[in-house]
N, C-alpha and C positions, 0 to 999 in steps of 0.2 A: 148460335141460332142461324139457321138459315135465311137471307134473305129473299123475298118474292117480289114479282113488280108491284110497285107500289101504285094505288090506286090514285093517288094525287102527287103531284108534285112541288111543291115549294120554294121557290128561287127567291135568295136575298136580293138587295134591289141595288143598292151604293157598290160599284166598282162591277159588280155582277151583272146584273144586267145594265145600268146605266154607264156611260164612261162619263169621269170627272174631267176628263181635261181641260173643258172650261173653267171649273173652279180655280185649276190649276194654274188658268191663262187669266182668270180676273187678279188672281194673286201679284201675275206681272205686271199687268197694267197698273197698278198702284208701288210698284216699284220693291214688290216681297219676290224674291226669286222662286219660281214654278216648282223648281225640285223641293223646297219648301214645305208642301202640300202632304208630302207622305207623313213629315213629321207633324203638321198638325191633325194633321184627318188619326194619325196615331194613338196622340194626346186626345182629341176628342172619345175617341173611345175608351183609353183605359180610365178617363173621368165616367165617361156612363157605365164602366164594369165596375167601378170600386163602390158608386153612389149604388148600385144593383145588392152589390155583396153585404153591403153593410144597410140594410133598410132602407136606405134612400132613396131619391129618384131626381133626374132632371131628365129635359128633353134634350134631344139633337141638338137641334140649334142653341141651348144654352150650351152645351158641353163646347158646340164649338167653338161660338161665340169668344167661350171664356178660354178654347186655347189657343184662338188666334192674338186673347189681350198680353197672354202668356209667352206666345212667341213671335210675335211683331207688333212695331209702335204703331200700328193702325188704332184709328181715332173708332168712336163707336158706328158713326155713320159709314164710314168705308167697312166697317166688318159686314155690318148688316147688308151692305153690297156685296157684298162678298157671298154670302150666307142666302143671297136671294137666289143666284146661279145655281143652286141645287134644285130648281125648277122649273129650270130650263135644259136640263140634258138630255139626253140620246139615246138610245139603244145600243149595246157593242151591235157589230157584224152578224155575229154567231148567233143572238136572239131568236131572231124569226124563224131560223131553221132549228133550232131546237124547242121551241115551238109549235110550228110545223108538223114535228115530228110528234109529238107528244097528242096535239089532237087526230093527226091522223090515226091516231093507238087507241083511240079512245080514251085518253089518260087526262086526269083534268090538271090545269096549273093556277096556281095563286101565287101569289108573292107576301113575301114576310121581311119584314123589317123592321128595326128600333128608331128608324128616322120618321121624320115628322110627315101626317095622313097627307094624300095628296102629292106626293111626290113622285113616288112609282107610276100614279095614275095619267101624270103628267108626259112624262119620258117616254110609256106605253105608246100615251096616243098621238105623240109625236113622233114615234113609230111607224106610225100605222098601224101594232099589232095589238094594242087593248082588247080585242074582241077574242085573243087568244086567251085569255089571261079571267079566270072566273071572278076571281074577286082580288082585292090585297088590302093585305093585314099589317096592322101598326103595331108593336105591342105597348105603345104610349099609351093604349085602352086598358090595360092592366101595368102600365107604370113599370117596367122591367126591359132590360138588356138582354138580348141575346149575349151570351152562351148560357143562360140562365134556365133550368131545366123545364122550368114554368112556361117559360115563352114555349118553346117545341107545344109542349104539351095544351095548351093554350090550344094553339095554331090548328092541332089534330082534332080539338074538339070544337072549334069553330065548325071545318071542314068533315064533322061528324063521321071520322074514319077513328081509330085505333091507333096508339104513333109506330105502328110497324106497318100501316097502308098510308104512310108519309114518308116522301123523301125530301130531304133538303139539299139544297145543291146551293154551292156556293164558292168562290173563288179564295176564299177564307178558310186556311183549315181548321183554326180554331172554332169556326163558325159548325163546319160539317162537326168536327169533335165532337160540341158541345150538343148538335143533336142525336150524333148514334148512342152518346151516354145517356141520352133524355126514349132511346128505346125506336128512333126514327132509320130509314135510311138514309147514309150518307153519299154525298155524287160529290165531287173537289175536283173542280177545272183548274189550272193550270198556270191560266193567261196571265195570272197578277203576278203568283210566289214563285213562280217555277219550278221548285223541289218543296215537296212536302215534309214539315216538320219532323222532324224521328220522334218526339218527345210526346207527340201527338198519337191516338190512336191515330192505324190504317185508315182511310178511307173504304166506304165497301165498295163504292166506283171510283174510278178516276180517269181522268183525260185530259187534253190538251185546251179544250175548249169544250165549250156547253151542249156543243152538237154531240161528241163522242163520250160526254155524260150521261146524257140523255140515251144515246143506242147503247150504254153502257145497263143501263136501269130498263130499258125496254127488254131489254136480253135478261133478266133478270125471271126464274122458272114463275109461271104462273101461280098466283093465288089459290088456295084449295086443291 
């Protein structure tokens, strides 16, 4: 199938658009080494894909809750400290001008995530750039994990397009994966993994960062 530019855009929120590395630096301050953080932010995910896979459900904050009990002797009160810093982060660099870009196109953006409401909205608007950003989406409102085909799909009919006038952009490629299987476009930056999975489908954009995702998907032949 061909792909066309997509009339909406979709950005995960955790590593994608926000950077953790304060999570990473509350981690040190209580005395868990920083580099730490990849393996729990890990484990918190494949607990929210397996509870997805097999009927069940938790939220963010429990998965991680429960993998920080799992890999550091942090007491409950320092987790929960821990677990607050997710909103309070940042924008990467590359945000606003990807962006930028996208309303200059007339393209609209939302944000999609399985982390908990209010977090994206947070990071945005400590940004400055909330006002770029139409709306953002939990799928804690229908109880499901991304790469789970229901979220995509979910998402496209919130934002009342078709999931081929959706793309998903994400620093994750199992994240892009699991939407071009779910019938979306996929955009896969760079910044995090540096080489994309082989084991994975292709990405149908790819870049270095969010900015050359974005003019990757804008270049994409027009609709109709």
């Amino acid at each position: 199938m061909t792909r066309t530019r997509p009339a909406v855009v979709a950005f995960d929120v955790v590593e994608t658009l926000l950077d953790v590395g304060p999570v990473a630096a509350a981690l040190a301050d209580r005395g868990v080494p920083a580099e730490l953080f990849g393996t729990v932010f890990g484990r918190t995910l494949g607990t929210g894909f397996a509870a997805t896979l097999t009927g069940a459900w938790c939220s963010f904050r429990d998965s991680f809750d429960a993998a920080l009990a799992q890999l550091t002797d942090l007491d409950d009160e320092a987790r929960s400290a821990v677990a607050d810093v997710f909103g309070d982060l940042a924008p990467h660099p590359d945000v606003r001008p990807a962006l930028d870009l996208l309303a200059g196109a007339g393209v609209r953006a939302v944000t999609l995530t399985h982390g908990g409401p209010g977090v994206a909205e947070a990071g945005l608007a400590r940004g400055g750039v909330d006002h770029l950003v139409e709306r953002s989406l939990s799928s804690q409102a229908i109880r499901a994990w991304k790469p789970a085909p229901e979220v995509y799909l979910w998402a496209a009919g919130v934002c009342d397009v078709v999931p081929a006038d959706l793309a998903l952009v994400a620093v994750h490629g199992w994240d892009v994966h699991g939407a071009q299987r779910a019938g979306l476009t996929g955009g896969w930056a760079a910044r995090a993994e540096r080489r994309h999975a082989p084991v994975l489908d292709e990405p149908h954009v790819s870049g270095a960062d969010l900015v050359e995702v974005v003019r990757g998907l804008l270049a994409l032949p027009p609709q109709g």
